[in-house]
C-alpha positions as CSV (number, residue, x, y, z in Angstrom):
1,X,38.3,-22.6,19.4
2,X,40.0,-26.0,18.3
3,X,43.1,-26.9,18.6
4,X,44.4,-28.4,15.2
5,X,47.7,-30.3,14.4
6,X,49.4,-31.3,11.3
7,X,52.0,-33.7,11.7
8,X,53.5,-35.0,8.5
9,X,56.7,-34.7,5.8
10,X,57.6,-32.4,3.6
11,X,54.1,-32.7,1.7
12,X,52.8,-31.1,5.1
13,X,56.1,-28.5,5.9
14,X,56.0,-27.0,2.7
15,X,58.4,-24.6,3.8
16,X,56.9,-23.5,6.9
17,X,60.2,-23.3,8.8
18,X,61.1,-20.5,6.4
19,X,58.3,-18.1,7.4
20,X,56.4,-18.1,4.4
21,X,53.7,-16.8,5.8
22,X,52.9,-15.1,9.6
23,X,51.3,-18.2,11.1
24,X,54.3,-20.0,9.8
25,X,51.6,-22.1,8.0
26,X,53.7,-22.7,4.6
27,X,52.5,-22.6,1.4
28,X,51.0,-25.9,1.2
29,X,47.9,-27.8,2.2
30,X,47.6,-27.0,5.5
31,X,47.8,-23.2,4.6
32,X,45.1,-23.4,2.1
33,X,42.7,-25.8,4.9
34,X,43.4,-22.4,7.4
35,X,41.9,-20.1,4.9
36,X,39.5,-21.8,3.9
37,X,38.3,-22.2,7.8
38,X,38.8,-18.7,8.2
39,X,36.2,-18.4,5.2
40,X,33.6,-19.7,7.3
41,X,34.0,-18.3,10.1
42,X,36.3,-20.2,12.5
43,X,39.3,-19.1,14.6
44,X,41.1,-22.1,15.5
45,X,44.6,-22.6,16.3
46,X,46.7,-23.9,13.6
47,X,49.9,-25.8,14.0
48,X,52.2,-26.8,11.2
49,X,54.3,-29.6,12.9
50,X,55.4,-31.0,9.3
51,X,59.5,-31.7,8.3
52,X,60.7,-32.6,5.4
53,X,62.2,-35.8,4.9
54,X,60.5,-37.6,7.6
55,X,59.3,-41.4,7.9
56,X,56.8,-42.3,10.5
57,X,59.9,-43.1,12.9
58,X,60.8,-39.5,12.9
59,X,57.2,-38.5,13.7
60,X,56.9,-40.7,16.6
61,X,60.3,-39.3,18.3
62,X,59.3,-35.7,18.0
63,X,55.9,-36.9,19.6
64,X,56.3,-34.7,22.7
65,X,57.3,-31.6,21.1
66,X,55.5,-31.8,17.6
67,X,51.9,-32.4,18.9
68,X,51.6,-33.4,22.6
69,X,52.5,-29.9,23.9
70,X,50.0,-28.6,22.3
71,X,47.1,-30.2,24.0
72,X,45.1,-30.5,20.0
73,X,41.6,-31.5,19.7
74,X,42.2,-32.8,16.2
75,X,45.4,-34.5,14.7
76,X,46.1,-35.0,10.9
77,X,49.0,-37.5,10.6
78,X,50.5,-37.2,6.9
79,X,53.2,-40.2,6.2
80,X,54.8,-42.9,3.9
81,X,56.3,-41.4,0.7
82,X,59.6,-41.3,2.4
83,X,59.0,-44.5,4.3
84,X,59.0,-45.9,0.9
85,X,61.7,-43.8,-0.5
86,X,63.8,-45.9,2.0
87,X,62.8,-49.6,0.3
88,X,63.4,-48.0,-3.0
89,X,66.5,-46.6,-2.1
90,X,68.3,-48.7,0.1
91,X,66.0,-51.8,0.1
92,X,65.2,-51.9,3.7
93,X,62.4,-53.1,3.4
94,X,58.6,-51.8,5.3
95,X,58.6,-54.5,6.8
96,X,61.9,-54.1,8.2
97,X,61.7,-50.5,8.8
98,X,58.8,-51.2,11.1
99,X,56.6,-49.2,9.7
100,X,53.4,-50.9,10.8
101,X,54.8,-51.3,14.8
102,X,55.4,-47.4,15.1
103,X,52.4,-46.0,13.0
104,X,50.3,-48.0,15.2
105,X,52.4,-46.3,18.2
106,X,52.2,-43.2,16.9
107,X,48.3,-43.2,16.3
108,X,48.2,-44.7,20.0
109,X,49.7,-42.6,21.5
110,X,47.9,-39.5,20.2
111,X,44.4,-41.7,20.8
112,X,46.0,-42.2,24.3
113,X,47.9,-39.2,25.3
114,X,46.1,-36.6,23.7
115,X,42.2,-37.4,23.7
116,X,42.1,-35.8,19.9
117,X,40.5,-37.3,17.2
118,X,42.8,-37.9,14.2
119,X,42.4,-37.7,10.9
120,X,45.7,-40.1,8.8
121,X,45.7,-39.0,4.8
122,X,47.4,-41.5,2.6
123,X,50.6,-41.1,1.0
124,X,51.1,-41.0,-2.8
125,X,53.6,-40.5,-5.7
126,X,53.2,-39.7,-9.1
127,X,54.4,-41.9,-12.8
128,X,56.3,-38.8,-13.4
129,X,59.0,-39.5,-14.2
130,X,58.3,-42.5,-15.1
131,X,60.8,-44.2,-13.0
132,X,58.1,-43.9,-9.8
133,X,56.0,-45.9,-11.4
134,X,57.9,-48.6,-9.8
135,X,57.6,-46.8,-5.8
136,X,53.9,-47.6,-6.6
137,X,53.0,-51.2,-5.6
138,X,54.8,-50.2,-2.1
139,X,53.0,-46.7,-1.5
140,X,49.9,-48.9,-2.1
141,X,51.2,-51.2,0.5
142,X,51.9,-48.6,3.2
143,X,48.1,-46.6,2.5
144,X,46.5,-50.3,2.8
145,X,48.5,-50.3,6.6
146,X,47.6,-47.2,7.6
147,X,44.1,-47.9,6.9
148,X,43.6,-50.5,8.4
149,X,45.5,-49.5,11.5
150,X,43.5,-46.0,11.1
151,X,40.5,-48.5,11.8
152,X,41.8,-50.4,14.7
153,X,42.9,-46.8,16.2
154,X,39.3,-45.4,15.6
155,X,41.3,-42.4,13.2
156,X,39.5,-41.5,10.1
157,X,41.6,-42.4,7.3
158,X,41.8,-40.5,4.0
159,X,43.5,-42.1,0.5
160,X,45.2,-39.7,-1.8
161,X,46.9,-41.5,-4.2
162,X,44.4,-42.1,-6.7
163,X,42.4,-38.9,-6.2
164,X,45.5,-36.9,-7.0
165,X,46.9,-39.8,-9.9
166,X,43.0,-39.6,-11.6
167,X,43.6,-35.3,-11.7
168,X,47.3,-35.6,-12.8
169,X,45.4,-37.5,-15.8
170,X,42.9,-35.2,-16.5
171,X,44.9,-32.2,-16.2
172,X,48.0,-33.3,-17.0
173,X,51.1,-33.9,-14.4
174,X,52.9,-30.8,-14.5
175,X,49.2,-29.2,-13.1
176,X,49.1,-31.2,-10.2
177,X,52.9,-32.3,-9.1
178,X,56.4,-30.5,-9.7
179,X,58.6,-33.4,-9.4
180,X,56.5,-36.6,-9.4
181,X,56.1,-36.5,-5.1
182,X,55.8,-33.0,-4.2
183,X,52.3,-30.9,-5.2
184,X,51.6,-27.9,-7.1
185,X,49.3,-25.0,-5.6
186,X,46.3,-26.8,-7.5
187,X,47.6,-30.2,-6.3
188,X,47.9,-28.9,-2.9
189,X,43.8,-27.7,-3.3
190,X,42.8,-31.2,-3.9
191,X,44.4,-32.3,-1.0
192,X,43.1,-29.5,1.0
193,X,39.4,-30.5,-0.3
194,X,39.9,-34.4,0.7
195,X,40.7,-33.2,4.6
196,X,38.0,-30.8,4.7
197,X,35.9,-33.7,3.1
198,X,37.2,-35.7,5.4
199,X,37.1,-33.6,8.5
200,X,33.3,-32.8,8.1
201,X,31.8,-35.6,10.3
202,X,34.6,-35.3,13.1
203,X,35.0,-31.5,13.4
C-alpha cells in the first residue's frame, strides 16, 4: 500500500478541515484522485495536508508535521497562486519573497528526508474577472520556476494553467472556476486527470 501526500493551498484543502468527507479528503482534487484509485483497485493511504491561503513559505514550515511524519512514498506539492497574490497585492515581489530559495528547499528536503518521489502541479488563475488577467504574466513566472527546479530536484512537474484556461474557453468559465482562482467539481476533474496522467510513469 502507498503512502500518498498532498501538500498544497486551498486548491488542495478544499475544505478538508471541515470533515467533508470520512477520510477528511475534501471535496476537491485530491478526493476525486482517491476514488478514482479506489476504482482500480488500490488501497493506499491518502493524506490531505492542503491549507488555504498558503505560499510555499508556509509549506516548508509545516514540513515536519504536514508530510514528514508520515513517512509517504509519493508527494504532490500544489503552490504559487497565493505566492503571487502577494506581488499583486502588496508588491513584494517573487523575487523578494524568495520563492525560488524555499521551493527548491521544500522539494529538497522531501527528495532528502523522505526518499518519495514527488509529483509539483503548476499553479494557475483564471481572466475571470477580468482583473486577473493581470496576475497572469507572474503565475507564468512562478510555473516556469517550479519547473525547472522540479527538473534539478528530479520531481515530475505538471502545468495547469493552460489546460484548465483552454477548458474555461471551451466550456465557458463559470464551468470550470467559481471565482477566477478556485475550481468547480468539473474543474477539479481536469485537475484530477493531469495528476493521474502525471502520476502513471512514477506510481
Amino acid at each position: 500500500m502507498a503512502k500518498i501526500v498532498f501538500m498544497g493551498d486551498s486548491i488542495t484543502d478544499s475544505f478538508h478541515k471541515f470533515h467533508v468527507d470520512e477520510a477528511g479528503l475534501g471535496n476537491g482534487y485530491v478526493a476525486l484522485i482517491a476514488e478514482r484509485l479506489r476504482e482500480r483497485g488500490r488501497a493506499d493511504f491518502i493524506r490531505n495536508s492542503g491549507h488555504d491561503g498558503f505560499t510555499v513559505s508556509g509549506l516548508l514550515r509545516l514540513f515536519e508535521y504536514d508530510c514528514l511524519q508520515f513517512h509517504p512514498d509519493l508527494v504532490t506539492v500544489q503552490i504559487g497562486s497565493n505566492d503571487a497574490a502577494v506581488e499583486m497585492n502588496t508588491g513584494k515581489t517573487i523575487e523578494e519573497q524568495k520563492f525560488a530559495e524555499n521551493y527548491r528547499k521544500l522539494l529538497g528536503r522531501i527528495r532528502e528526508e523522505t526518499g518519495a518521489k514527488i509529483l509539483c502541479l503548476g499553479p494557475f488563475i483564471f481572466p475571470h474577472p477580468l482583473e486577473y488577467a493581470n496576475w497572469i504574466p507572474v503565475i507564468q513566472k512562478i510555473e516556469a520556476l517550479e519547473r525547472q527546479i522540479a527538473a534539478e530536484e528530479g520531481a515530475v512537474f505538471q502545468p495547469l494553467h493552460d489546460r484548465l484556461n483552454r477548458a474555461a474557453e471551451e466550456q465557458g468559465y463559470e464551468a470550470i472556476t467559481v471565482d477566477g482562482t478556485h475550481l468547480t467539481r468539473e474543474g477539479a476533474k481536469i485537475m484530477a486527470n493531469a495528476w493521474l496522467e502525471a502520476a502513471e510513469g512514477i506510481y
